[in-house]
MARTORNU-454314 format. One record per atom (N, C-alpha, C): chain; atom name; x, y, z. Coordinates in pm, 1 decimal. Layout:
<pts>
  c   a         u         v         w
  A  CA         X         Y         Z
...
</pts>
This chain:
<pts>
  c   a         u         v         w
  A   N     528.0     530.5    -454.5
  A  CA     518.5     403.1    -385.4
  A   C     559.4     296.5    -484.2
  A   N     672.4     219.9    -458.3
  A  CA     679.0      72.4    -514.9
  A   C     702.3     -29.9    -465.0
  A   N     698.7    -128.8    -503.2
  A  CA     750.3    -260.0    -472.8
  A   C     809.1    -337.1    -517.5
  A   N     893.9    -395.6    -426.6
  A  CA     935.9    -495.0    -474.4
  A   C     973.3    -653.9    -477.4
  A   N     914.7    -675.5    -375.4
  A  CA     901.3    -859.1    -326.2
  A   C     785.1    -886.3    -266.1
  A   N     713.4    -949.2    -276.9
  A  CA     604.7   -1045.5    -199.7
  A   C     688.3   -1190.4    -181.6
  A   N     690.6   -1195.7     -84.4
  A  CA     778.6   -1381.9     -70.0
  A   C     649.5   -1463.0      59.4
  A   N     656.5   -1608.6      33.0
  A  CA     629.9   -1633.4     153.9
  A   C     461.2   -1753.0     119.5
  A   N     434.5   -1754.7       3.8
  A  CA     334.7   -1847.2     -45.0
  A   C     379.1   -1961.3     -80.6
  A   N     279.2   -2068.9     -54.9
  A  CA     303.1   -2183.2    -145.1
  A   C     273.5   -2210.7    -248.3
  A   N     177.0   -2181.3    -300.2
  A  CA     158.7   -2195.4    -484.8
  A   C     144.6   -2093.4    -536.0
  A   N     212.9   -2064.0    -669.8
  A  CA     220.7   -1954.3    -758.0
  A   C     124.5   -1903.6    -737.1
  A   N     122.0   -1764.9    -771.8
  A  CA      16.0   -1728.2    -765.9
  A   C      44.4   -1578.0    -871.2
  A   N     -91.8   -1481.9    -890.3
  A  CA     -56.2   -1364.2   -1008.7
  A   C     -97.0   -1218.8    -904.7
  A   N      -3.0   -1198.8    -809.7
  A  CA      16.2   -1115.3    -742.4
  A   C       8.3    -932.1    -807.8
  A   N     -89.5    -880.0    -740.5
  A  CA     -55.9    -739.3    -810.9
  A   C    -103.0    -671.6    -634.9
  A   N     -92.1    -537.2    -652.1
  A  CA    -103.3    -484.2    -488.8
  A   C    -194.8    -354.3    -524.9
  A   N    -271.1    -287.2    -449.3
  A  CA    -346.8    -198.1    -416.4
  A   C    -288.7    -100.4    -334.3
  A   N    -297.0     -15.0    -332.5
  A  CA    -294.0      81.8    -219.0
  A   C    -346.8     190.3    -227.3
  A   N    -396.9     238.4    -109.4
  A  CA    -510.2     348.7     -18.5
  A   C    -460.4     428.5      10.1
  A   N    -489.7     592.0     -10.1
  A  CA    -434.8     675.9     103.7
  A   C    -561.3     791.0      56.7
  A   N    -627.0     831.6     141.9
  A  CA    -649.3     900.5     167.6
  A   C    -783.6     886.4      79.8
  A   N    -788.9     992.3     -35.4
  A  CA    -924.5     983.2    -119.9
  A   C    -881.2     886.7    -251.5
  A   N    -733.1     820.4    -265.7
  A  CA    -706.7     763.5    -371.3
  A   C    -695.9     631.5    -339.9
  A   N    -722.5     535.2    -496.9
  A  CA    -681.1     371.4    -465.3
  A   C    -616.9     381.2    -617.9
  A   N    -492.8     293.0    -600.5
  A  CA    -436.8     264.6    -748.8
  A   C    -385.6     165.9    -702.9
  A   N    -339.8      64.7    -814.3
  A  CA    -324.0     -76.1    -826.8
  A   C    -229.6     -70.0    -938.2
  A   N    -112.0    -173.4    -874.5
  A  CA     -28.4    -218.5    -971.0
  A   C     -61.1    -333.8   -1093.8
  A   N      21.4    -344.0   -1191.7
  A  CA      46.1    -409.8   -1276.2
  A   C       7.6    -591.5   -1219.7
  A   N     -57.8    -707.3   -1251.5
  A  CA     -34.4    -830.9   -1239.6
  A   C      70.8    -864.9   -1265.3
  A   N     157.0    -977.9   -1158.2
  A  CA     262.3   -1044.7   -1209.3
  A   C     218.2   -1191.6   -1229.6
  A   N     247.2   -1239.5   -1338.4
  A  CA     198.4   -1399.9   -1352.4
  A   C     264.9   -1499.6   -1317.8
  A   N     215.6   -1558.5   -1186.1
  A  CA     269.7   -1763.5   -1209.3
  A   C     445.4   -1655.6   -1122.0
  A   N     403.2   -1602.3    -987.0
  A  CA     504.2   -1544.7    -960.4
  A   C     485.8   -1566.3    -765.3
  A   N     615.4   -1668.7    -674.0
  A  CA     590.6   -1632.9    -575.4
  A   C     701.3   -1483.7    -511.2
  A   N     783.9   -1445.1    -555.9
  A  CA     832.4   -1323.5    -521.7
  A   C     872.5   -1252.9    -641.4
  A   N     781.3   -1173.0    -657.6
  A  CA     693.9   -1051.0    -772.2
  A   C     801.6    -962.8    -791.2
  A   N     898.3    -888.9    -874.2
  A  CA     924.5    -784.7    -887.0
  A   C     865.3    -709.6   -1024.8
  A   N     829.5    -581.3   -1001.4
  A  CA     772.0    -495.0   -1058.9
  A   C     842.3    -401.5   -1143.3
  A   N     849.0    -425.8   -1285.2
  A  CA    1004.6    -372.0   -1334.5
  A   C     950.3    -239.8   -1420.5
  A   N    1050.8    -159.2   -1443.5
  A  CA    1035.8     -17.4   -1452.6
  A   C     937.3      16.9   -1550.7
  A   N     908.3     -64.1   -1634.2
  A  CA     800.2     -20.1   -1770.7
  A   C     682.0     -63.0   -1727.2
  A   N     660.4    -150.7   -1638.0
  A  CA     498.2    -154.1   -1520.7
  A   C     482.0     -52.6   -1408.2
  A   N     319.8     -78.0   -1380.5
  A  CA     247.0      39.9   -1352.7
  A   C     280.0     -35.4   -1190.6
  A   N     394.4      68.5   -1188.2
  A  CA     433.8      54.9   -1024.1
  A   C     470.2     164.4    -907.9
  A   N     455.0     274.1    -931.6
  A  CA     512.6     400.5    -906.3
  A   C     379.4     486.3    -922.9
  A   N     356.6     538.6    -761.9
  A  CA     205.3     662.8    -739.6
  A   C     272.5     782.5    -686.2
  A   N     196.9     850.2    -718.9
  A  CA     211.9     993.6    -608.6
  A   C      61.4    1068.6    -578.1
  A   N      78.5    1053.3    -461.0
  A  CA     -10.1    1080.6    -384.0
  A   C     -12.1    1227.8    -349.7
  A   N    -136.8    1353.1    -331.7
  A  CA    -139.3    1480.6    -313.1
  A   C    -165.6    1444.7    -137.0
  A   N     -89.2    1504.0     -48.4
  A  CA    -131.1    1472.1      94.4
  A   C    -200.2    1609.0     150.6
  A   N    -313.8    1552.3     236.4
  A  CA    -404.3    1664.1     303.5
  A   C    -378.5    1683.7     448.3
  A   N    -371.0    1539.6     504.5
  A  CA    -338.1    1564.5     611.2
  A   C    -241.3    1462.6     650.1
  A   N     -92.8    1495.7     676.3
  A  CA      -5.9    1381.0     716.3
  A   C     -32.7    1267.5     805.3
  A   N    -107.3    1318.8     842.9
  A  CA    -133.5    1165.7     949.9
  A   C    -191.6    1071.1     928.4
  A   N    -238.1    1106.9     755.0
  A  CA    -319.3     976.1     725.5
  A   C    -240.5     826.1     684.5
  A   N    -235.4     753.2     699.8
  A  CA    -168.7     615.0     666.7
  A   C    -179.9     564.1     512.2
  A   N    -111.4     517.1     491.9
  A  CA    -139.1     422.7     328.2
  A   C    -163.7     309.3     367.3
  A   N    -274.6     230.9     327.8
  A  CA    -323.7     107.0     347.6
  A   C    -259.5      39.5     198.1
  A   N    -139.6     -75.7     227.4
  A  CA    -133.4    -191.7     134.9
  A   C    -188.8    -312.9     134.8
  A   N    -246.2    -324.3      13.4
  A  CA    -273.8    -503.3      22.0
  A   C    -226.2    -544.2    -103.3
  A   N    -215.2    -655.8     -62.5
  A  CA    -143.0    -796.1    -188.9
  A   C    -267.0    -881.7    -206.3
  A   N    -294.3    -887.6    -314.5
  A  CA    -410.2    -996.3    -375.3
  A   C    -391.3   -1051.8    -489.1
  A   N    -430.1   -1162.2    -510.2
  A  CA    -428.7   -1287.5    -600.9
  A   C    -525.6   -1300.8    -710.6
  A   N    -498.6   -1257.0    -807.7
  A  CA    -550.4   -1216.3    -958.7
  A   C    -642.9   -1331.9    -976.3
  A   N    -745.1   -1360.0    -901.2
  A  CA    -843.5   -1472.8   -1013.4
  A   C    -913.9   -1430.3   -1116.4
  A   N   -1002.6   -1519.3   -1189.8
  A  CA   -1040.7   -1491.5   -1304.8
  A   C   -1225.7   -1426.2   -1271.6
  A   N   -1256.3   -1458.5   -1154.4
  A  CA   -1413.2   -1399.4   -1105.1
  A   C   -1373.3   -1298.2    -964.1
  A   N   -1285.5   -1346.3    -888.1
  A  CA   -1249.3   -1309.7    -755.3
  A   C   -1140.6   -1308.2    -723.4
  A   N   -1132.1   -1162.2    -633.2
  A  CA    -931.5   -1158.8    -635.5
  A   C    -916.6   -1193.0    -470.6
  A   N    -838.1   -1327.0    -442.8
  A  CA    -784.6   -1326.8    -326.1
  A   C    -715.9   -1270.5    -228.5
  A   N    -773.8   -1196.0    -120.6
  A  CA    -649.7   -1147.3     -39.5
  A   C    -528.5   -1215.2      24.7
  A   N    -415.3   -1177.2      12.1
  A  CA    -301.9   -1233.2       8.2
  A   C    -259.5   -1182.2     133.2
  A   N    -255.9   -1101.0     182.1
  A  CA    -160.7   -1001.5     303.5
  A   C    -190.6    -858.2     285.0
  A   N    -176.4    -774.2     448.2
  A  CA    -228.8    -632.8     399.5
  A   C    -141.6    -573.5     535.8
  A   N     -97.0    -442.3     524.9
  A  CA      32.5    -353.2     580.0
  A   C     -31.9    -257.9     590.0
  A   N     -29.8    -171.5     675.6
  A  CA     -45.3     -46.0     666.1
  A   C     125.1      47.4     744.9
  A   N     145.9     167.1     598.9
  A  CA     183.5     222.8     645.1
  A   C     196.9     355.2     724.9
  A   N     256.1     394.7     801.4
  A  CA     229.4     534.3     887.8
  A   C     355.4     622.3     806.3
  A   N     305.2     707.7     719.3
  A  CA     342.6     855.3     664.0
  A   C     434.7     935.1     798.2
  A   N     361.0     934.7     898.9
  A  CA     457.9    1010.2     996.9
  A   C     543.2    1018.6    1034.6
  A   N     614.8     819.2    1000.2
  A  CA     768.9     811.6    1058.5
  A   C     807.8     791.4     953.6
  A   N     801.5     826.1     851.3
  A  CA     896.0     839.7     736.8
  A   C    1005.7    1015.7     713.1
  A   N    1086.8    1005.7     670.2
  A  CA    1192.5    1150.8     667.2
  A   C    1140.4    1160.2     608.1
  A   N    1134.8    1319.8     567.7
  A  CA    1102.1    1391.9     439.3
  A   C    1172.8    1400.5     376.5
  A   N    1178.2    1403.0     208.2
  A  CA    1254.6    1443.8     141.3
  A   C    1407.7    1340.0     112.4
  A   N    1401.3    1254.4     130.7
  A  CA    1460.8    1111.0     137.3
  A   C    1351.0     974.4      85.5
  A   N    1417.3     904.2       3.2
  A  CA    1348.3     819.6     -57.3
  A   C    1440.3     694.8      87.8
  A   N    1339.3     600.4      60.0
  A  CA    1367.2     467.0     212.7
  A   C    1309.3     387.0     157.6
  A   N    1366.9     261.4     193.5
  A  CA    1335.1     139.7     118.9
  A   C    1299.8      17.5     282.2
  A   N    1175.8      -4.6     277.9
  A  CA    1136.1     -64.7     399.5
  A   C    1039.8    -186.4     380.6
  A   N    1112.6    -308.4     476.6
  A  CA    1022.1    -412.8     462.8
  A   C     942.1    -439.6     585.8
  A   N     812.0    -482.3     506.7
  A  CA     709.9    -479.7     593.4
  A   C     658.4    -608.2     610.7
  A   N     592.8    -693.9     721.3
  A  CA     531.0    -827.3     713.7
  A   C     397.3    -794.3     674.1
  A   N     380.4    -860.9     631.2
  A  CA     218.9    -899.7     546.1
  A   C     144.2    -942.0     703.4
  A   N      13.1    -906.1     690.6
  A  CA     -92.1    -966.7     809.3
  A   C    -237.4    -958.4     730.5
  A   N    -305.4   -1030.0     785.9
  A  CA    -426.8   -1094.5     739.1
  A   C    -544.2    -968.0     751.4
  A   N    -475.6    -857.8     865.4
  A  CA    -597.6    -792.3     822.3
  A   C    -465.5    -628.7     864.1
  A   N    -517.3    -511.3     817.6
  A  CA    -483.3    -388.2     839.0
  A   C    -496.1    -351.2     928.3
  A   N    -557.6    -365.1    1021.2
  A  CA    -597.5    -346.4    1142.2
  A   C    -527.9    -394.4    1274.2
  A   N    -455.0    -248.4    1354.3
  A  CA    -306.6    -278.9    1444.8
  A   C    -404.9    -389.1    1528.6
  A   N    -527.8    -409.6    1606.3
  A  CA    -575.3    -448.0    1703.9
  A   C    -631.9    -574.6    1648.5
  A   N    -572.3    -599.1    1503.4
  A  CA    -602.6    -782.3    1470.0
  A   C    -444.7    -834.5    1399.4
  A   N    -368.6    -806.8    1436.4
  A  CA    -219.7    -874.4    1378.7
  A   C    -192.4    -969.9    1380.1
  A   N    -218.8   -1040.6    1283.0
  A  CA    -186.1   -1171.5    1237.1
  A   C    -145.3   -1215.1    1134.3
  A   N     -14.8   -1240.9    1152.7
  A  CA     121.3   -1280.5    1015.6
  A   C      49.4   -1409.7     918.1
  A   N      74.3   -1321.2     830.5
  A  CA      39.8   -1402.6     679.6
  A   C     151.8   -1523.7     673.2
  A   N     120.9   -1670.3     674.8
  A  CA     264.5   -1760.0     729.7
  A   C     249.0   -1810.8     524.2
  A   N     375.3   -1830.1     481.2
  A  CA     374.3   -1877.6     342.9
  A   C     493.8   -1988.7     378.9
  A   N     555.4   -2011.8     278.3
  A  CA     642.2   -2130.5     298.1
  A   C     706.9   -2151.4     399.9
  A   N     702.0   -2298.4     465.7
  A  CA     808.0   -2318.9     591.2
  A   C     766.3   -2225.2     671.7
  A   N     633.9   -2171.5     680.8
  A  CA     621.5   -2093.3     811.4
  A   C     648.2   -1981.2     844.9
  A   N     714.0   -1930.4     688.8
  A  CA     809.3   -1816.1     691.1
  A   C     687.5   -1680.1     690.9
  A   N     671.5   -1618.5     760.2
  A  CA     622.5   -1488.0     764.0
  A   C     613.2   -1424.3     607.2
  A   N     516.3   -1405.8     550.3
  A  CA     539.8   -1324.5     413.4
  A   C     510.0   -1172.7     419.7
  A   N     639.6   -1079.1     330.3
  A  CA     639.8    -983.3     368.9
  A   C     688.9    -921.1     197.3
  A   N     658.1    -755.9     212.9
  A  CA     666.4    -696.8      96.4
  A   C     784.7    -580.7     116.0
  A   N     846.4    -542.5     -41.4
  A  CA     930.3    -424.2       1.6
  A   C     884.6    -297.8     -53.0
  A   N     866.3    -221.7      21.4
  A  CA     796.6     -48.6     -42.8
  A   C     926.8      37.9     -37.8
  A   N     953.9     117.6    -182.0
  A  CA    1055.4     198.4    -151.7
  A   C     952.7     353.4    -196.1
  A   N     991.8     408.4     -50.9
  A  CA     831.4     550.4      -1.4
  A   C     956.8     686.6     -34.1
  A   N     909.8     797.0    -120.8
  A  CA    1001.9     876.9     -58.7
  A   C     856.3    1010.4     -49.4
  A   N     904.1    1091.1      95.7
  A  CA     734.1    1141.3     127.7
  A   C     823.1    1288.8      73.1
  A   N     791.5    1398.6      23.7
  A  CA     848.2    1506.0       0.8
  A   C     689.1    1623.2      46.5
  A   N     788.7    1710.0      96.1
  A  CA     659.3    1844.3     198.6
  A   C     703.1    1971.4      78.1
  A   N     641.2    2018.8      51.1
  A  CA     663.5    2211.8     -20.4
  A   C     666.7    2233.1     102.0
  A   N     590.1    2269.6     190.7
  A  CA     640.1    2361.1     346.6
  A   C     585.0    2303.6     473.5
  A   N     698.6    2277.1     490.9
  A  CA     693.3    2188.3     644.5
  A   C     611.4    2250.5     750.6
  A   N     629.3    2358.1     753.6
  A  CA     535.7    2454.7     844.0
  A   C     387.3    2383.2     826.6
  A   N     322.5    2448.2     683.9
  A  CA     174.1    2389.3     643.7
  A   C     170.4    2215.1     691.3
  A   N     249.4    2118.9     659.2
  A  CA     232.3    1996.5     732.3
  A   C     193.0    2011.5     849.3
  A   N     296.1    2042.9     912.1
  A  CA     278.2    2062.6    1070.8
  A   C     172.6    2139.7    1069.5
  A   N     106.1    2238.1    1015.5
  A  CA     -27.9    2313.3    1073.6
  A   C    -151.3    2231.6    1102.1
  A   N    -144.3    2125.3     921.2
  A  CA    -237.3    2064.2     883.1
  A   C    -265.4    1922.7     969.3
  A   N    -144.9    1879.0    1052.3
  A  CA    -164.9    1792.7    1141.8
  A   C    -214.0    1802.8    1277.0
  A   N    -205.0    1903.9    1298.8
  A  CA    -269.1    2002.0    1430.5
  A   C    -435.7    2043.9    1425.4
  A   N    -462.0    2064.6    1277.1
  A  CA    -619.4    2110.5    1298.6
  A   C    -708.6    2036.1    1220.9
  A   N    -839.5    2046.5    1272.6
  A  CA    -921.4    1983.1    1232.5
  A   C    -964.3    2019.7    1059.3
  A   N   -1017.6    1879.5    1029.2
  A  CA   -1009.4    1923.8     855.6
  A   C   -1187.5    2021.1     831.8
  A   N   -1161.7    2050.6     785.1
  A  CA   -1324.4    2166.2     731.0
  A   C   -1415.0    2084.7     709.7
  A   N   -1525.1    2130.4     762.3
  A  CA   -1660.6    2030.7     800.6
  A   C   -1750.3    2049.1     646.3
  A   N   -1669.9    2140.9     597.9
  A  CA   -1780.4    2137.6     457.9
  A   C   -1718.4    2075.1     327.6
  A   N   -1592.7    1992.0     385.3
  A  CA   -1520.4    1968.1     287.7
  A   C   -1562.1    1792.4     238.1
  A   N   -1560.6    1827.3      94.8
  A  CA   -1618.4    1622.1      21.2
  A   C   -1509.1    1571.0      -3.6
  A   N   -1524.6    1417.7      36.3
  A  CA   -1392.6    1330.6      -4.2
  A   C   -1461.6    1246.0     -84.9
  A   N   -1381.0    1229.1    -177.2
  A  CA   -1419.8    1131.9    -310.8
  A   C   -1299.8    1038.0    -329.3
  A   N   -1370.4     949.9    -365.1
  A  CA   -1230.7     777.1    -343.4
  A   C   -1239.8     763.8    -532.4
  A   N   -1126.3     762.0    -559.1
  A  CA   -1122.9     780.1    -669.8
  A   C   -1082.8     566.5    -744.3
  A   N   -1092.0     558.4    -818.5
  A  CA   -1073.4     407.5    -869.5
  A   C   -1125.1     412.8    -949.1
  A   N   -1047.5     338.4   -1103.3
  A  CA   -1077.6     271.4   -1216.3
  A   C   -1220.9     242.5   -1238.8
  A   N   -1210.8     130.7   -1173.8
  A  CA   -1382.8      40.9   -1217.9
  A   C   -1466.0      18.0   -1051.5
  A   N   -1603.7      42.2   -1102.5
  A  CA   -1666.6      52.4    -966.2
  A   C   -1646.4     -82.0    -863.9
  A   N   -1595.3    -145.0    -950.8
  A  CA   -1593.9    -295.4    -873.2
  A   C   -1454.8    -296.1    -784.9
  A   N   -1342.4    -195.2    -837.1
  A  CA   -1240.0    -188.0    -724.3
  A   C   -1255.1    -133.3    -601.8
  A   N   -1388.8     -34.4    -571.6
  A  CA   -1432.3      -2.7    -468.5
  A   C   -1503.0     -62.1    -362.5
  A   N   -1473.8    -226.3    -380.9
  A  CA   -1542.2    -285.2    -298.0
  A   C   -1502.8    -285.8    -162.1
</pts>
């Protein structure tokens, strides 16, 4: 997973992004005193994720580096399912105020302009078969999910 633009604020701001999938959260690099962020190759911008069950989504958010409290900026979720396999895709997404399809509401930044981010996703399967099985059945009732993160305070 990377990125590469946040556009669409009015005052600078020190943009870094989060993202969710499944039992993992990792977080990019801060960019400082930046309204469209790029994330350059020697920052911590690039995850790979172990997938259990394809249908789970990656939750993005963009937040605003304060010094006690980090502002939410905009949040995307993406769907794993309509992505090709085995092909890297470079897709822009609008920012909305909450992740949630049944509250969509565009993050407005300069001039009104919709603010939006670029993720370049590439999803790769070992055996397409096992995907497809694993999307079909229910996951094991004795099985623990653990959310993994840095510092306990990113688990908020």
């Amino acid at each position: 997973l990377k990125q590469n633009a946040v556009a669409g604020f009015q005052n600078k701001s020190d943009p870094f992004v989060t993202a969710v999938f499944e039992d993992c959260v990792v977080k990019t690099d801060v960019i400082q005193d930046s309204l469209a962020p790029r994330w350059l190759p020697w920052s911590k911008r690039a995850f790979i994720f172990h997938v259990r069950n394809p249908s789970s989504p990656i939750y993005v958010g963009v937040f605003d580096k304060d010094d006690f409290d980090d502002d939410p900026m905009g949040r995307v979720t993406v769907d794993v399912k309509n992505l090709v396999p085995n092909m890297e895709c470079i897709r822009h997404y609008k920012l909305y105020k909450s992740s949630m399809v049944t509250d969509r509401q565009e993050v407005l930044g300069q001039k009104d302009v919709p603010a939006t981010i670029t993720l370049r996703i590439r999803v790769e399967w070992k055996s397409e078969r096992k995907m497809i099985l694993a999307s079909i059945t229910e996951p094991k009732k004795e099985a623990s999910y653990y959310v993994n993160c840095e510092k306990q305070r990113d688990f908020k």
